[in-house]
N, C-alpha and C positions, 0 to 999 in steps of 0.2 A: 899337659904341662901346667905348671904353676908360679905364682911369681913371687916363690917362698925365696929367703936364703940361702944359700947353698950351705950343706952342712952334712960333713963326709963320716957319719955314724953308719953303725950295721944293725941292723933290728933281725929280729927272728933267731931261732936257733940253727948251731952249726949243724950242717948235713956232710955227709961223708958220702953216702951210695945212693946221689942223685944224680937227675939231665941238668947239665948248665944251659943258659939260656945268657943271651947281652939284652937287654931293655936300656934304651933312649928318652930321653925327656923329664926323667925323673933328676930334680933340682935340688933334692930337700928333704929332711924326715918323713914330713907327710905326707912328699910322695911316694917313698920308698913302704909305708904303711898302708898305704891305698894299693899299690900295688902286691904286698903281702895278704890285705885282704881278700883283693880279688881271687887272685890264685888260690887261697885257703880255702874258697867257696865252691871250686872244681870238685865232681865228684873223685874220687879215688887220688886226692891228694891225699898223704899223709905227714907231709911236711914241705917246708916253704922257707928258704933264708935270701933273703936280699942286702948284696953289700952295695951299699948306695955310693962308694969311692971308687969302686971298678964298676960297676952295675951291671954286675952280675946279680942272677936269679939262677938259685937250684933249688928243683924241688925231684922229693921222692913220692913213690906211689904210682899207682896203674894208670894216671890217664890218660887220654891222648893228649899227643903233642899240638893238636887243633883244639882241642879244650883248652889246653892253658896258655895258647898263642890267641887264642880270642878272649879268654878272659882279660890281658894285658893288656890289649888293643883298646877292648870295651871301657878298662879304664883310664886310656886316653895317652897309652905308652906304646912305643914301638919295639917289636920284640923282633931277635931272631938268632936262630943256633946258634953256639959257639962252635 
């Protein structure tokens, strides 16, 4: 977490036929960016949108569901199913 402003933008591009995910602690653009990069770093991501007003995280592509729940974690968010 961060002790950015709060600021209810969406970064990344819309996804249609991905896993939604909830992530917690993200406060801000930059964390919402730090968590897009994380996840962008998974292999067999092939896309990543985070709306940082609902926070939600969907991403498509093949990876596991423990690849891109520890990648979130690693950057310091808490993740879990929707």
């Amino acid at each position: 977490m961060c002790s950015c402003s709060t600021s209810a933008e969406t970064t990344s591009q819309s996804i249609t036929d991905g896993r939604d995910y909830v992530v917690t602690g993200m406060t801000c653009q930059p964390c919402a960016t730090k968590v897009t990069s994380a996840v962008q770093q998974v292999d067999g991501v092939t896309g990543v949108s985070v709306d940082l007003a609902t926070g939600r995280l969907t991403v498509s592509g093949d990876a596991a569901d423990s690849e891109i729940q520890g990648a979130v974690t690693g950057a310091g968010y808490q993740i879990s199913n929707v």
